[in-house]
C-alpha positions in Angstrom: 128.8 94.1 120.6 129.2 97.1 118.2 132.9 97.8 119.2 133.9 94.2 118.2 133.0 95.2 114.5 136.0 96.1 112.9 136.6 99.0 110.8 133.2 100.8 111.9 132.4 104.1 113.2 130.3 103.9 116.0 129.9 107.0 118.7 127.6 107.4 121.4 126.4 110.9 122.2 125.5 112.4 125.4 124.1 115.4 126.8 126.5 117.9 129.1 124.6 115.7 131.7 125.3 112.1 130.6 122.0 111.4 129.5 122.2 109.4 126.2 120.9 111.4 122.9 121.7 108.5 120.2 124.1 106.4 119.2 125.8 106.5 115.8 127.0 103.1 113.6 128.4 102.7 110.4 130.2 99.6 109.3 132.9 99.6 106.2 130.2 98.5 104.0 128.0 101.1 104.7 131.1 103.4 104.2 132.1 102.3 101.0 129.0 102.0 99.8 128.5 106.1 100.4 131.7 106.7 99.2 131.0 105.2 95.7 127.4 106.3 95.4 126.8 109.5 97.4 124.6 111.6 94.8 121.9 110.9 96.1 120.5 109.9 99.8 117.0 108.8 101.3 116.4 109.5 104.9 113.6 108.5 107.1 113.0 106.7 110.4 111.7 104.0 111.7 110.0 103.6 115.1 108.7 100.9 118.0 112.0 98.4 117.4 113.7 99.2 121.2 112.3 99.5 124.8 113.2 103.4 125.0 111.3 104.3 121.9 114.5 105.8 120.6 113.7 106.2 116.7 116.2 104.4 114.2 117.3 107.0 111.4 118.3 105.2 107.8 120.3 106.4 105.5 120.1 104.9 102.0 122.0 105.2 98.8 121.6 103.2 95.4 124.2 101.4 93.8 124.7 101.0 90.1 122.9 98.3 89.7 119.9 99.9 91.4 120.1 98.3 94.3 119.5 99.8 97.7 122.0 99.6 100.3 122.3 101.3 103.7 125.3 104.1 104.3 124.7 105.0 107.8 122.2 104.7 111.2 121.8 106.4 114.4 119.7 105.7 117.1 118.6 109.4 118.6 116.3 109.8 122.0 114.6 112.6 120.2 114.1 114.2 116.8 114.9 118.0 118.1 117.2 119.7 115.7 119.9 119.9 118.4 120.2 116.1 118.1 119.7 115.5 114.7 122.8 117.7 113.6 125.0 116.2 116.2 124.0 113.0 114.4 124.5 114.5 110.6 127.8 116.4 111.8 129.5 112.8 112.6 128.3 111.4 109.3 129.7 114.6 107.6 133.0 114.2 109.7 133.4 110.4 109.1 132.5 110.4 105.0 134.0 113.2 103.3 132.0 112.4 99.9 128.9 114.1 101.4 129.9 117.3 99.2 129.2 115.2 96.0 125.6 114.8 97.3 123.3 116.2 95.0 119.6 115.2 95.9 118.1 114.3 99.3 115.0 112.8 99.5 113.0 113.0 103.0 109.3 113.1 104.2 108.1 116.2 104.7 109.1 116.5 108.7 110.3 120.1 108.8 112.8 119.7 112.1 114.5 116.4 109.9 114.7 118.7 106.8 115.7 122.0 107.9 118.6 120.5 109.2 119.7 118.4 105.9 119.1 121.8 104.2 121.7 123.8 106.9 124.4 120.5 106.8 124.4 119.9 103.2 124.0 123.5 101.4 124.8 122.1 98.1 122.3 119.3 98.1 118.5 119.9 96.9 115.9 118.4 99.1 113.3 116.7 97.5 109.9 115.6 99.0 108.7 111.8 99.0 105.3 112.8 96.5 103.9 109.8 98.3 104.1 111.7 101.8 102.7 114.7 99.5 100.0 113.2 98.6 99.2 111.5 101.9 99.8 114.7 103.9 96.6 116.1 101.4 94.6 113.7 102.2 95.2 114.6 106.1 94.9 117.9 105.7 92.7 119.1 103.4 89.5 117.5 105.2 85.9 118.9 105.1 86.6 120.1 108.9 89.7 121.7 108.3 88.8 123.5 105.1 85.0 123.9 105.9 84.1 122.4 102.3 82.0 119.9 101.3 82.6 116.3 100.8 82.0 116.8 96.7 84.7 120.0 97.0 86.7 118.1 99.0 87.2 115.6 96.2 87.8 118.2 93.3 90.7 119.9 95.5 91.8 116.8 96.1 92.2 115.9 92.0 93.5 119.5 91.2 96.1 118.9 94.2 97.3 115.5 92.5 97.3 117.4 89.3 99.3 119.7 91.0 101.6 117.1 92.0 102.3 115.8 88.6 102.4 119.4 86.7 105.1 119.4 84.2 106.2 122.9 84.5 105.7 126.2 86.6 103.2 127.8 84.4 100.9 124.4 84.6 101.5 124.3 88.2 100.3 128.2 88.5 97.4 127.6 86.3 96.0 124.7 88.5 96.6 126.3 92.0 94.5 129.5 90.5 92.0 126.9 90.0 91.9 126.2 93.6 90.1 130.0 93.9 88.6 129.7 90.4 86.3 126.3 92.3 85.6 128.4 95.3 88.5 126.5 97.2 90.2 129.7 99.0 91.1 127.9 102.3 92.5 125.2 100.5 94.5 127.8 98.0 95.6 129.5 101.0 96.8 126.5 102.8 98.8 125.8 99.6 100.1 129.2 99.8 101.1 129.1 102.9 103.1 125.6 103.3 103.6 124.2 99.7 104.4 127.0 97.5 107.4 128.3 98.7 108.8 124.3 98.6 107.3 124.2 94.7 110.3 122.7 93.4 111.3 120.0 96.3 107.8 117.7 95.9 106.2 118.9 92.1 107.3 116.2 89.4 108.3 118.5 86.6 110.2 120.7 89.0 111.6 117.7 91.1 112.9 116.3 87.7 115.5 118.9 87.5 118.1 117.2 89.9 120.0 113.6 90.0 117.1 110.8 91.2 118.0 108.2 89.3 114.7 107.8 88.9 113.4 107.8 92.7 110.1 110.0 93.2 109.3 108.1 96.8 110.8 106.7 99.9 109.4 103.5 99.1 113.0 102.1 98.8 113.8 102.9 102.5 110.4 102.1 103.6 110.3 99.0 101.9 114.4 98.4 103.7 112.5 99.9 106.6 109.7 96.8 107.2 112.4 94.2 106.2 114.4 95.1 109.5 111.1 95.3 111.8 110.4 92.0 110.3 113.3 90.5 111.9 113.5 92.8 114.9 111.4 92.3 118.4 109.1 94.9 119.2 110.6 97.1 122.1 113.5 94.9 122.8 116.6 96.0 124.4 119.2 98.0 122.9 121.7 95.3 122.5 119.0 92.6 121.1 117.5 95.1 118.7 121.8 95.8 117.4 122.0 91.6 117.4 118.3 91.4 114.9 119.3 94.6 112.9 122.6 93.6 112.1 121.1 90.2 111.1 118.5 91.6 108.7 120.9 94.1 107.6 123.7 90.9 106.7 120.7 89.0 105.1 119.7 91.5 103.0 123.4 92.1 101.9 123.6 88.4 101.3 120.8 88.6 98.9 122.3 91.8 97.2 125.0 89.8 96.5 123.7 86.9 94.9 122.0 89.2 92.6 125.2 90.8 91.9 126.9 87.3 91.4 124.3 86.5 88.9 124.6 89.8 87.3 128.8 89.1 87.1 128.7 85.1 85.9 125.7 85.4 83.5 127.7 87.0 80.5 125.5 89.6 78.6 123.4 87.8 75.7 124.1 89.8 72.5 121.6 89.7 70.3 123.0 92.6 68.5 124.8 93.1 65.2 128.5 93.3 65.8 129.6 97.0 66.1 126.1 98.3 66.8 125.2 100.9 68.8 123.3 98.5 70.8 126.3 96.2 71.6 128.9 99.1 72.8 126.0 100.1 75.6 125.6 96.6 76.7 129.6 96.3 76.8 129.9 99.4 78.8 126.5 100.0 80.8 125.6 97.7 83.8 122.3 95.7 82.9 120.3 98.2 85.0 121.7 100.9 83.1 121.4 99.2 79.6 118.4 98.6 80.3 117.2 102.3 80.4 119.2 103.3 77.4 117.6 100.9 75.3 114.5 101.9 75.9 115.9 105.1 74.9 116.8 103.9 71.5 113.7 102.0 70.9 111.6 105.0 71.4 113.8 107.0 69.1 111.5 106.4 65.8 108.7 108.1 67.7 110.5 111.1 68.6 109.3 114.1 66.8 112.1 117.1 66.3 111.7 120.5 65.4 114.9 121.8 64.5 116.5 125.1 64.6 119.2 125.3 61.7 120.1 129.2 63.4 121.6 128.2 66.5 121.9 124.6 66.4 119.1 123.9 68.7 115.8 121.7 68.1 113.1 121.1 70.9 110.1 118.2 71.5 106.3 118.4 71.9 106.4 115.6 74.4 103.2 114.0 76.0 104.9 113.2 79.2 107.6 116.3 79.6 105.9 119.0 77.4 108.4 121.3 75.4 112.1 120.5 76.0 115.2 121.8 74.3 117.8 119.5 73.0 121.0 119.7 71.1 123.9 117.2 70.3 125.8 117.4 73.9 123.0 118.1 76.1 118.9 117.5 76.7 116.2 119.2 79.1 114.3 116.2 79.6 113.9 114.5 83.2 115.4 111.4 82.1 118.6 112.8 81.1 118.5 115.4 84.0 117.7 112.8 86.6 119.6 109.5 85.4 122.5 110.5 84.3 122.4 108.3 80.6 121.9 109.5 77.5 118.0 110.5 76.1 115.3 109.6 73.2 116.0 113.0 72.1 119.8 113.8 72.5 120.2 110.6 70.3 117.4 111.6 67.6 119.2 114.8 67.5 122.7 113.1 66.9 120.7 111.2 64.7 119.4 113.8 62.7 122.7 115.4 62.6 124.3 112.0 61.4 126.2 111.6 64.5 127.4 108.6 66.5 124.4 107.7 68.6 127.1 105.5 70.9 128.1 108.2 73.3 129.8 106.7 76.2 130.9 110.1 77.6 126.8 110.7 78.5 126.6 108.0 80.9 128.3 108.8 84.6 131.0 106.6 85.2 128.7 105.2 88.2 126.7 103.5 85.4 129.7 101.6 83.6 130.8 98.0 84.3 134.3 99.3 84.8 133.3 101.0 88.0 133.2 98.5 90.6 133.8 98.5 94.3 137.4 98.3 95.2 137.2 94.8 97.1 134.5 92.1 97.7 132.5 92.5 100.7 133.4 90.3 103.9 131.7 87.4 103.8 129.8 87.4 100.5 129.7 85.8 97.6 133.0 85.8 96.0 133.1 85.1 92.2 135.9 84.1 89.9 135.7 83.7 86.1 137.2 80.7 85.1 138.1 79.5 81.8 138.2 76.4 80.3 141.9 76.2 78.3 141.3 75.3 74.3 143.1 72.3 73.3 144.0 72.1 69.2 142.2 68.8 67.8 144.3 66.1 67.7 145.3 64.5 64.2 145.5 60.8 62.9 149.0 61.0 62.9 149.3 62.3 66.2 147.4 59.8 67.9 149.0 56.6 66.0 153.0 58.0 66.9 151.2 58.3 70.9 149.6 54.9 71.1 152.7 53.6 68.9 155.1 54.9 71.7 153.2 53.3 74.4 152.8 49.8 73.1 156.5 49.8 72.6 157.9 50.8 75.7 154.7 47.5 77.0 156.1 45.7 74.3 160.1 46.1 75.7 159.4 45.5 79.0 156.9 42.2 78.8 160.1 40.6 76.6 161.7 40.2 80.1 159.1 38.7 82.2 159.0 35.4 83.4 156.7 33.1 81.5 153.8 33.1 84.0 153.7 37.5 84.4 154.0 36.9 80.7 151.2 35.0 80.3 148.7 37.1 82.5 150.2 40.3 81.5 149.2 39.2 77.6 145.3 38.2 79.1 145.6 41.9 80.0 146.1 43.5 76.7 143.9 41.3 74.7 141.0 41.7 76.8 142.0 45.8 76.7 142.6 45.1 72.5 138.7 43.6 72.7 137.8 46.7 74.3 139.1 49.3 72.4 138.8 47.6 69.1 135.2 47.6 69.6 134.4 51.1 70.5 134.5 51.7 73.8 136.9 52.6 76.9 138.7 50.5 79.6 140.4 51.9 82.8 143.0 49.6 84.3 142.8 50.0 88.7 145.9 47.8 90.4 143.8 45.2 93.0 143.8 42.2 94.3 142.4 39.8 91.6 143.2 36.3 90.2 145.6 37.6 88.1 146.9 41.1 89.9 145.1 43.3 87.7 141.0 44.4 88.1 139.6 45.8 85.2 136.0 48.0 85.0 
């Protein structure tokens, strides 16, 4: 069934004794849609959907209308790292855009990530903070830690604090809290598998990478439980390809209709001509306008402190803390992390009395010019048409036309017999009564009483 998809990678891989260790699929779509968008992947698996309990790996990408869409899968019979690099090697082999990947975001499986980490050196792995979180919970138990249920909830909040810190130096400051409480087997247990990985699962570190916004695997989870929704519980291998590919093509289907929308509904401008506002919206997707003017509206309540020495200024923010900014560049996640221009970059410019349209700030990925090459097979296909502008017609105009056509009516009735004549001139006066009083006849040839029908 696979190999009667055209244009698809697929490749089955086997053991140096036959046995079957996964198989790998990619279809054109999920090519090209890698190809355009590879700066950033999510990975995880999903489990139970075939007889063999042979996990299904995802691999997700977002599009620039932040939409999810899948760039590859593989089916492995085990998760050792053996098998999961054969499996990355052939995506590696069959996409060569994986060296523009900049971000990967996985749980925290260490066999999965080591891997991503080996295979894609230039990449920085980033932890799903909702695994984070969930894998404190697990972990850091009264049992475990021999603490109390009342300690137990205090490490707990300085660990989500933990989490969320802004910067190193907050993040240090709450982990010596850990001892400060009395918490040492939960400092050392931080110590010993979280610190090292500071920078791959806590916010203000995270934020210092392409995400496009994405903190959790909630968009491949959520991609995940869409496919097991159409898929049999421990079917067969060829039933589960059948329901996957069908949940896969549904969920394309209603991609695109989103995307048709997004191409027919023309922008409403509410915006004074030549604003700032109105270049973004002509050059930024809706998704991406959508952030920058948020940007912009937030702009009165940025606070600067410049520098007039070296051209510098910095923010006290309540959600980022200190960050440096000039006129080309800012340290804030949101212009780290998405790619578009910031409050602060523009307050800056602003202060400056600089153009606060700066089109060179958003990545190309973001622009309405940057569109896939070719519609995908089978979906919704979209054409612009316009409706041609006819000039009004004068007075004039329209008594020389009518004038020309009673003539040539007039010429050719002066050589009719007497009884065409006769019916002929019913014709026209009932068609005079008509159109002398307002309204429209239209003249259909039928059988009537007199040859001619009129409705």
């Amino acid at each position: 069934m696979l190999i009667s998809i055209s244009d698809s990678v697929i490749e089955f891989v086997h053991d140096e004794n036959g046995v079957l260790l996964g198989i790998f699929f990619q279809d054109s779509d999920m090519k090209k849609a890698f190809d355009m968008f590879p700066e950033i992947i999510m990975v995880d698996a999903t489990y139970n959907l075939n007889d063999l309990r042979m996990p299904l790996f995802l691999i997700l990408v977002i599009d620039n209308h932040g939409e999810s869409e899948i760039a590859a899968t593989f089916l492995v019979a085990n998760e050792y790292r053996d098998t999961l690099t054969k499996f990355v090697t052939i995506f590696k082999e069959n996409n060569v855009s994986w060296e523009k990947t900049n971000s990967i975001m996985t749980d925290k499986d260490m066999c999965e990530r080591s891997v991503f980490r080996e295979q894609f050196p230039n990449a920085i792995l980033l932890l799903c903070r909702f695994h984070v979180a969930r894998a404190f919970r697990r972990e850091v138990t009264c049992e475990k830690m021999g603490i109390t249920t009342v300690q137990r909830e205090l490490a707990l909040q300085i660990l989500s604090n933990m989490l969320w810190a802004r910067s190193v130096e907050e993040y240090d400051k709450l982990k010596d809290s850990l001892q400060t409480a009395g918490l040492d087997a939960v400092h050392q247990y931080i110590e010993t598998h979280w610190d090292s990985i500071k920078s791959e699962w806590v916010a203000g570190l995270q934020q210092r990478t392409i995400t496009y916004g994405t903190h959790t695997n909630n968009r491949i989870e959520s991609m995940n439980s869409k496919i097991k929704s159409v898929c049999t519980v421990k079917t067969k291998l060829p039933q589960m390809y059948r329901e996957m590919l069908t949940a896969i093509n549904s969920l394309r289907s209603e991609r695109d209709g989103r995307m048709a929308k997004h191409i027919l509904k023309r922008p409403v401008n509410t915006y004074a001509a030549g604003s700032t506002e109105e270049k973004y919206l002509k050059h930024l997707t809706p998704y991406a306008f959508t952030g920058v003017l948020s940007q912009l509206e937030l702009l009165s309540k940025v606070q600067l402190v410049v520098s007039e020495e070296d051209s510098q200024a910095y923010v006290d923010s309540s959600s980022y803390g200190r960050v440096q900014v000039n006129h080309d560049k800012c340290g804030c996640p949101y212009y780290t992390t998405m790619g578009l221009p910031c409050r602060h970059l523009l307050a800056y410019r602003q202060h400056l009395g600089m153009d606060l349209y700066v089109p060179e700030k958003c990545q190309h990925r973001w622009t309405r010019s940057y569109k896939p090459s070719n519609v995908r097979r089978g979906s919704v296909r979209v054409t612009e048409a316009r409706t041609p502008r006819t000039k009004p017609v004068s007075r004039t105009q329209k008594f020389k036309q009518a004038s020309n056509i009673a003539m040539e009516i007039a010429n050719g009735m002066a050589d009719m017999d007497a009884n065409v004549f006769k019916l002929n001139m019913q014709a026209l006066k009932h068609m005079r009564t008509v159109v002398l009083s307002g309204g429209h006849g239209v003249f259909i040839e039928g059988k009537y009483k007199n040859n001619m029908t009129t409705i």
